[in-house]
Structure formats: C-alpha cells, structure tokens
N, C-alpha and C positions, 0 to 999 in steps of 0.2 A: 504494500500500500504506500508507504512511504516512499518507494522509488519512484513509483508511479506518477506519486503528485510531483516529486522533483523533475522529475523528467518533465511532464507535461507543465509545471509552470515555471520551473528555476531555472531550465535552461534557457529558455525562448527570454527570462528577464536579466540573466546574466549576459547573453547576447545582445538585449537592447544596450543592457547599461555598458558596456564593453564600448558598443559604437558609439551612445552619446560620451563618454568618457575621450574616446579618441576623436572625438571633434571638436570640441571643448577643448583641448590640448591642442590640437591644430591651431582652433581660432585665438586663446588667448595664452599665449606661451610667456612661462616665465623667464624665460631666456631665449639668446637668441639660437639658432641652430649652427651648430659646429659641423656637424658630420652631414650627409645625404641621408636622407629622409626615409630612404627604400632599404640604405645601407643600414642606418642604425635600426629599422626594423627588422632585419634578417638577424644580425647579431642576438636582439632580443628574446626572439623566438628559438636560437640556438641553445641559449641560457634556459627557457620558459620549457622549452619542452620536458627536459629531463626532471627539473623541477619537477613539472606538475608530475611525471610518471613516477617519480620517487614519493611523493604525497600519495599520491593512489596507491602505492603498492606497500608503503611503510602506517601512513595516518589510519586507517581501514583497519588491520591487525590490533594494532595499538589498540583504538577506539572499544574492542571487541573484546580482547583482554582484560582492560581495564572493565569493563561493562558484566564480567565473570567473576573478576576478582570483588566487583562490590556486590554483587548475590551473593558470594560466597560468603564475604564478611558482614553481609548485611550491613553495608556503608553505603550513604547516600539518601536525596529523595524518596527513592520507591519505597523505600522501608516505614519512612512515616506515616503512610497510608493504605490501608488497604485494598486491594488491586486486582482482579484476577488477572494471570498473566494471559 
C-alpha cells in the first residue's frame, strides 16, 4: 500500500518539484556560472547517480533492521499504543 501511494503520488511530485527547483536556479542564480551548463550537469549526475544507488541499497536494510530491533525491544511509538499489526 505504501509503495503504491508513493509511486503514484511522490514520484510524479518529486519530479514536479525537481523541475520547478531547476528553473528557479536557472532564472535567479546566486552566482555567476563558471563552468558550461550541460558540463556541470553531467558531472553532477556522475556524483548523483551512485549516490542515490548507494541510498537504495544501504538506507532500505538499515531502515528494516532498525524497525526489528525496536519490536524486538519494544522501543519506540508502536508500543505506546495498541495496534493490530
């Protein structure tokens, strides 16, 4: 369910806000541009990509572990309330 609703609503509004982000930086820059425009986006995306694939493939585990380890110790929000799971 939850992927579900991310998919159908967080991507299409990460993608808005991505482009209004990148034209808003076009139009009012707080400095001037050093490098080619096309150049320093390449660069970026070289840096972005592995990032973000190391987030996926590291944040995700983690998040899942941790999310074990506090049923297990019954640490956190859920335990204050009762919940079926």
């Amino acid at each position: 369910m939850i992927k579900s609703i991310f998919d159908s609503y967080g991507t299409p509004i990460l993608t808005g806000l991505f482009i209004i982000l990148f034209i808003v930086e076009t139009k009012f820059q707080l400095r001037k541009r050093v490098q080619n425009r096309w150049k320093r986006m390449l660069i970026n995306f070289i840096v972005a990509i592995p990032a973000f694939a190391l987030l996926r493939l590291l944040f995700i585990p983690v998040i899942i572990w941790l999310a074990v380890q506090n049923q297990q110790y019954q640490f956190g929000l859920n335990n204050l309330y009762s919940a079926s799971p």
